[in-house]
VEXLOPA-715508 format. One record per residue (C-alpha): x, y, z. Coordinates in steps of 0.5 Angstrom, whole numbers, m for minus. Example, Ala and Ser with C-alpha at 12.3 -4.5 7.8 and 13.67 -1.06 7.14 Angstrom:
<vexlos>
VEXLO      u      v      w
VEXLO     25     m9     16
VEXLO     27     m2     14
</vexlos>
This chain:
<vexlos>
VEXLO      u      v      w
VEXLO    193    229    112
VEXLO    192    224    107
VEXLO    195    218    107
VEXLO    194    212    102
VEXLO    194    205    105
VEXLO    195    199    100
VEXLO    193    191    102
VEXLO    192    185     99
VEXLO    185    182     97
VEXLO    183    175     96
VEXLO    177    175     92
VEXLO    173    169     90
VEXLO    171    167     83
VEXLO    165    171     83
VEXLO    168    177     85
VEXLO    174    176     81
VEXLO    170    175     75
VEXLO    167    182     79
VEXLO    172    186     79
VEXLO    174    184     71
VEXLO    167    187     69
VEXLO    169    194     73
VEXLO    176    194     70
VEXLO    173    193     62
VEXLO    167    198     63
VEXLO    171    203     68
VEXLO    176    202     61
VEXLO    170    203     56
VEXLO    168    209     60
VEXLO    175    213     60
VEXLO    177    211     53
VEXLO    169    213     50
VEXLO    170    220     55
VEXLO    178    221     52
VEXLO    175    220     44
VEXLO    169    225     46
VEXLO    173    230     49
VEXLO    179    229     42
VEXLO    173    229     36
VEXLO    170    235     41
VEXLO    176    239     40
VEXLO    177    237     32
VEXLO    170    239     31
VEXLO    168    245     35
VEXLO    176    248     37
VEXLO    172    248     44
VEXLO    173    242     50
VEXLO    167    239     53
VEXLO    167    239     60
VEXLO    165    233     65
VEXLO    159    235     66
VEXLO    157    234     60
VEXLO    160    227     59
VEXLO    157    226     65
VEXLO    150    228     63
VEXLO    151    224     56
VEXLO    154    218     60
VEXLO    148    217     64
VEXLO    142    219     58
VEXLO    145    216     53
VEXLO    151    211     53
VEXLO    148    207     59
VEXLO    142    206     56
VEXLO    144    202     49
VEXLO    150    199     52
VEXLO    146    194     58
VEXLO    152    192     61
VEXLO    155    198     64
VEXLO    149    197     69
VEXLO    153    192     71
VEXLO    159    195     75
VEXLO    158    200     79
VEXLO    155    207     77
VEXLO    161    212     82
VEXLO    165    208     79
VEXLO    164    210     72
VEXLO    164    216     74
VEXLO    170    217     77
VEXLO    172    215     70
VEXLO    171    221     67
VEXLO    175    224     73
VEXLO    181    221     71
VEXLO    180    223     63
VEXLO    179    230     67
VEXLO    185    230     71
VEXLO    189    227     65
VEXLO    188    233     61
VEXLO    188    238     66
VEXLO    196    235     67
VEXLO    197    235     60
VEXLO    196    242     60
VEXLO    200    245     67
VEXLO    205    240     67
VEXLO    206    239     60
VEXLO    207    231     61
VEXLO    205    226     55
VEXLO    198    227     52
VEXLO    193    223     55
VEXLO    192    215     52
VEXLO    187    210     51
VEXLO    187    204     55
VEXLO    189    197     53
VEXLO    185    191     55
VEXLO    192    188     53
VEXLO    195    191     59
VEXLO    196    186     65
VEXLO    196    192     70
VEXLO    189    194     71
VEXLO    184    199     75
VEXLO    178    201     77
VEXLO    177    206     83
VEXLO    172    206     88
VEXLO    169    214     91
VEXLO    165    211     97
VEXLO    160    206     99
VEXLO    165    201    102
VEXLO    167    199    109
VEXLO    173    197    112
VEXLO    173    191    118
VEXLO    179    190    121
VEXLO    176    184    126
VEXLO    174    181    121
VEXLO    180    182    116
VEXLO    175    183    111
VEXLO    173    189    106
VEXLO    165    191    103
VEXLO    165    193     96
VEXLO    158    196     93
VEXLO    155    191     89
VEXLO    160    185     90
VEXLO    159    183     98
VEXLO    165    182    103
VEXLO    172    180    100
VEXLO    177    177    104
VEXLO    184    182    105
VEXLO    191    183    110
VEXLO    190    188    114
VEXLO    198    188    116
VEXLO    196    195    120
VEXLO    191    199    122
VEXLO    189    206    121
VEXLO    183    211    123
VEXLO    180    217    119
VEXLO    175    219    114
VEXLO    176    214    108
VEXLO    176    218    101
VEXLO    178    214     95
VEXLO    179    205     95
VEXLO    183    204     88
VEXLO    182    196     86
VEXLO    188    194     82
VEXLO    191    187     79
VEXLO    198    187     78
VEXLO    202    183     72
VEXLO    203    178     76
VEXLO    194    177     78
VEXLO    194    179     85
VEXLO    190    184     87
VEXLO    189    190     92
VEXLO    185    196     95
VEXLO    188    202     96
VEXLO    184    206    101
VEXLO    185    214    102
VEXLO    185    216    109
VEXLO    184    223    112
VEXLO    187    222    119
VEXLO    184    229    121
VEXLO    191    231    122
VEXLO    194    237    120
VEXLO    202    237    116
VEXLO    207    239    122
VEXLO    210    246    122
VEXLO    217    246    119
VEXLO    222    245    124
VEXLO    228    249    124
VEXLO    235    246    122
VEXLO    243    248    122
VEXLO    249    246    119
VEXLO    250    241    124
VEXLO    243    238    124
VEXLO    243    238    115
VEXLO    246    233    112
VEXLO    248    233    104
VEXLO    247    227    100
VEXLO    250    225     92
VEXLO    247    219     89
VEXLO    250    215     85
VEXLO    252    208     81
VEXLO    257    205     84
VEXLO    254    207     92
VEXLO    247    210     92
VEXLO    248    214     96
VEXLO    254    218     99
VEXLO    254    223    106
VEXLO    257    228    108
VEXLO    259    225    113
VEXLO    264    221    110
VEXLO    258    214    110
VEXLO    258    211    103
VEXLO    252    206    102
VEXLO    252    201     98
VEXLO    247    199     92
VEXLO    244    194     92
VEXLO    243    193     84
VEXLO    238    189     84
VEXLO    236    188     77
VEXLO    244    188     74
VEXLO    244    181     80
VEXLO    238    178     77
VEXLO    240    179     69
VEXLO    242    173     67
VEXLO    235    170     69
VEXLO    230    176     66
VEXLO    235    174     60
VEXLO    233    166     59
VEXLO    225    168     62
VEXLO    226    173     56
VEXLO    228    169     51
VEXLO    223    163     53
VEXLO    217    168     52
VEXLO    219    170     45
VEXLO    219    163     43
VEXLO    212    161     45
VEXLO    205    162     40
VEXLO    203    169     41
VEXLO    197    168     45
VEXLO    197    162     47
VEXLO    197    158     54
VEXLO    205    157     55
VEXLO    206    165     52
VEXLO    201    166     59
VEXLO    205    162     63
VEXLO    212    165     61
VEXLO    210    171     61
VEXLO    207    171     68
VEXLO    214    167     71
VEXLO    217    174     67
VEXLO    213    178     71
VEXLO    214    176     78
VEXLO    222    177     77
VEXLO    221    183     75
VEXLO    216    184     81
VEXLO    220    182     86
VEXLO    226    186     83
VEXLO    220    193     84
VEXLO    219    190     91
VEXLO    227    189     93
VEXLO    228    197     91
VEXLO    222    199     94
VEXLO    224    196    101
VEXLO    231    198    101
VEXLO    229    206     99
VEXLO    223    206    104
VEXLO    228    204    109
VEXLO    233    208    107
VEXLO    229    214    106
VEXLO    226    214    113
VEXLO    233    213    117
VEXLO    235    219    114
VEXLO    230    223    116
VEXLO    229    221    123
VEXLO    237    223    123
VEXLO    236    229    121
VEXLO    233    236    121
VEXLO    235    238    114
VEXLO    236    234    108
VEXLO    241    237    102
VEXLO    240    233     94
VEXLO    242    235     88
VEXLO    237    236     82
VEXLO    237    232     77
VEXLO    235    231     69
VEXLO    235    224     70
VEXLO    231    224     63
VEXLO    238    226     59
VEXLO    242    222     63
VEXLO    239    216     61
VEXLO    240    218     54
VEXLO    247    216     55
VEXLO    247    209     53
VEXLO    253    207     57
VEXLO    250    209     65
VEXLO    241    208     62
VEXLO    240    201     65
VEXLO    244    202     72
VEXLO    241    209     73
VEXLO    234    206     72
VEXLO    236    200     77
VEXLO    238    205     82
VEXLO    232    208     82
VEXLO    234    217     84
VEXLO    227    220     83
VEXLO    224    214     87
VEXLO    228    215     92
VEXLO    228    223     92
VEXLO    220    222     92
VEXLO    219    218     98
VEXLO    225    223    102
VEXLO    220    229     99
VEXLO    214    226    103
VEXLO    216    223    109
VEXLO    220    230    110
VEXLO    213    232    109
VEXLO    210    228    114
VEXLO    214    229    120
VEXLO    216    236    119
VEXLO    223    237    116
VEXLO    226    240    110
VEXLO    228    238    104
VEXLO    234    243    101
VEXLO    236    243     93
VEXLO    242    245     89
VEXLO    242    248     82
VEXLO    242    242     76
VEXLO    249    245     74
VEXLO    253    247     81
VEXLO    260    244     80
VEXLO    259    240     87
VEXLO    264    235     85
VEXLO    270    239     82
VEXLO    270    245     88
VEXLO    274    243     93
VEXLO    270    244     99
VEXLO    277    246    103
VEXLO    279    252    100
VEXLO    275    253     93
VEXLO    278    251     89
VEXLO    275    249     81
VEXLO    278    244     79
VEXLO    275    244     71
VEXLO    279    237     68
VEXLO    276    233     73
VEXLO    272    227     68
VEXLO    267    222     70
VEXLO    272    216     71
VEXLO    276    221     77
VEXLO    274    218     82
VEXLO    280    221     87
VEXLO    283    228     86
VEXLO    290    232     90
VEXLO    288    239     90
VEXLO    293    244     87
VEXLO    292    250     92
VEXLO    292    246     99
VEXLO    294    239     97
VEXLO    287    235    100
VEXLO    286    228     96
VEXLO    278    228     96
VEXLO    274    222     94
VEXLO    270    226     88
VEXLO    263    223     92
VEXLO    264    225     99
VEXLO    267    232     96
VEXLO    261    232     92
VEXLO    256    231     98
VEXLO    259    236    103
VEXLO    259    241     96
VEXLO    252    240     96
VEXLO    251    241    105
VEXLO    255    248    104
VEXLO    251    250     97
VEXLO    244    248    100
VEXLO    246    253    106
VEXLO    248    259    102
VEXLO    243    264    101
VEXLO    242    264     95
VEXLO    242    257     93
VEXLO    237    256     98
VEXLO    230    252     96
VEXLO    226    250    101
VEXLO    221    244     99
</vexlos>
């Protein structure tokens, strides 16, 4: 099984000045492998393999360009690999066509298939061609390492990202019941809604901090562009919005996994966040909840320990059913939030209606889909 574990590094001037030469050769690589592979096609109508890029990287591009002898050489060529996976993704899942880097980009990075040692004792990792740097190493872990990942943030702090094969293999899927499943509906005004009737609150982390990323915002636009203070205003801008990611990070980790060590079955909705975000009313506060995010971490834990992520179809009326006797209630708008129904005469709140909708969808037959 593989799992990825991210630390906090402290290079010193020297290695930061290192690792700023990985970053702008491993750029030059990727956007040099990207132009090939596009003049390639617009040429000949074929594409070029990585092989080949490869073969001419280190033939050709090497040898006239002195300064890519510096960084190191796996590193490069990992490079080409990640113009291949770009393509590759490109194709199969019909995402966005793959684009050059920016050496303006604040975030940056660089990965690292082998050749460093990690020493827990020491609180130290060892990377090709730069020595030991020094790093928080806030949990262990054991197996196999497989691809570190170096990377600066907006805001200039640097990590390493290491793959770790455990040698483990993923738990068996267990089985689950109706009284062991639970249903959940997302939302704005609560994040998440249960089955059981439990409303979590949403914290709302980027809607509390508006009023300081509007004045941090504003303070920006007025300097120079590419002078001093625009770099020290942008970087007071970054760090609000670094501590807004952390916040909701932390908070849909430590919901995530209390809701799946309670439960064997976990029930959700599918959701085209994409168009509902096109509303230009709900846009900001469904970004600010982060549901795909959220979803994502349930998916993988679930993986992890053996449990099941159930879903519901994109259009099922969760929300206009009765979940008493089944009634559609067809005039139910968005600002309902409570409704009576006609044929048994329960008062439903429209959110916990929905995630019980969801709980009994989940479990027919038909609508079952296992992830």
């Amino acid at each position: 099984m593989l799992k990825a574990y991210k630390y906090r590094i402290y290079p010193d001037k020297d290695q930061e000045e290192f690792i700023k030469v990985h970053f702008g050769a491993c750029r030059f690589v990727y956007n040099w492998a990207l132009e090939q592979k596009i003049k390639t096609y617009e040429q000949n109508k074929k594409s070029i393999s990585r092989f080949d890029l490869q073969r001419i990287l280190v033939h050709e591009v090497k040898p006239s360009n002195e300064w890519l002898k510096k960084a190191n050489s796996q590193a490069l060529l990992a490079s080409l690999v990640n113009v291949e996976s770009a393509f590759t993704k490109f194709f199969r899942e019909k995402t966005g066509f793959p684009k050059f880097k920016s050496k303006k980009n604040p975030v940056q990075s660089y990965q690292m298939p082998q050749h460093y040692t990690v020493n827990f004792e020491k609180n130290v990792v060892k990377l090709p061609k730069m020595g030991e740097v020094k790093a928080v190493f806030h949990r262990r872990f054991e197996g196999t390492l497989k691809t570190a990942t170096i990377s600066r943030s907006s805001t200039g702090k640097y990590f390493i990202s290491i793959l770790v094969d455990d040698g483990k293999e993923l738990p068996e899927k267990q089985e689950f019941s109706e009284s062991s499943t639970i249903g959940i509906d997302v939302g704005i005004k609560d994040f998440a809604i249960l089955s059981t009737g439990e409303k979590i609150e949403n914290p709302k982390y980027l809607k509390n901090s508006l009023i300081r990323l509007k004045c941090l915002q504003r303070r920006v636009s007025r300097k120079v562009k590419g002078s001093k203070n625009r770099e020290k205003a942008r970087l007071l801008l970054s760090k609000i919005h670094e501590k807004i990611s952390n916040q909701r990070n932390n908070f849909q980790h430590q919901l995530s996994f209390r809701l799946i060590s309670e439960n064997q079955a976990i029930a959700l909705e599918t959701l085209n966040v994409k168009n509902m975000q096109k509303n230009h009313c709900l846009a900001q506060s469904i970004s600010d909840a982060g549901w795909s995010s959220f979803v994502t971490k349930l998916e993988y834990k679930a993986e992890w320990y053996g449990k099941i992520i159930l879903r519901i179809g994109q259009f099922e009326p969760s929300s206009k059913i009765c979940n008493v006797c089944g009634y559609h209630n067809g005039n139910l708008t968005l600002k309902d939030r409570e409704w009576i129904c006609p044929d048994c005469k329960t008062k439903h709140d429209r959110d916990i209606n929905a995630a019980i909708n969801i709980k009994k969808f989940s479990l027919q037959d038909q609508n079952l889909i296992v992830i």
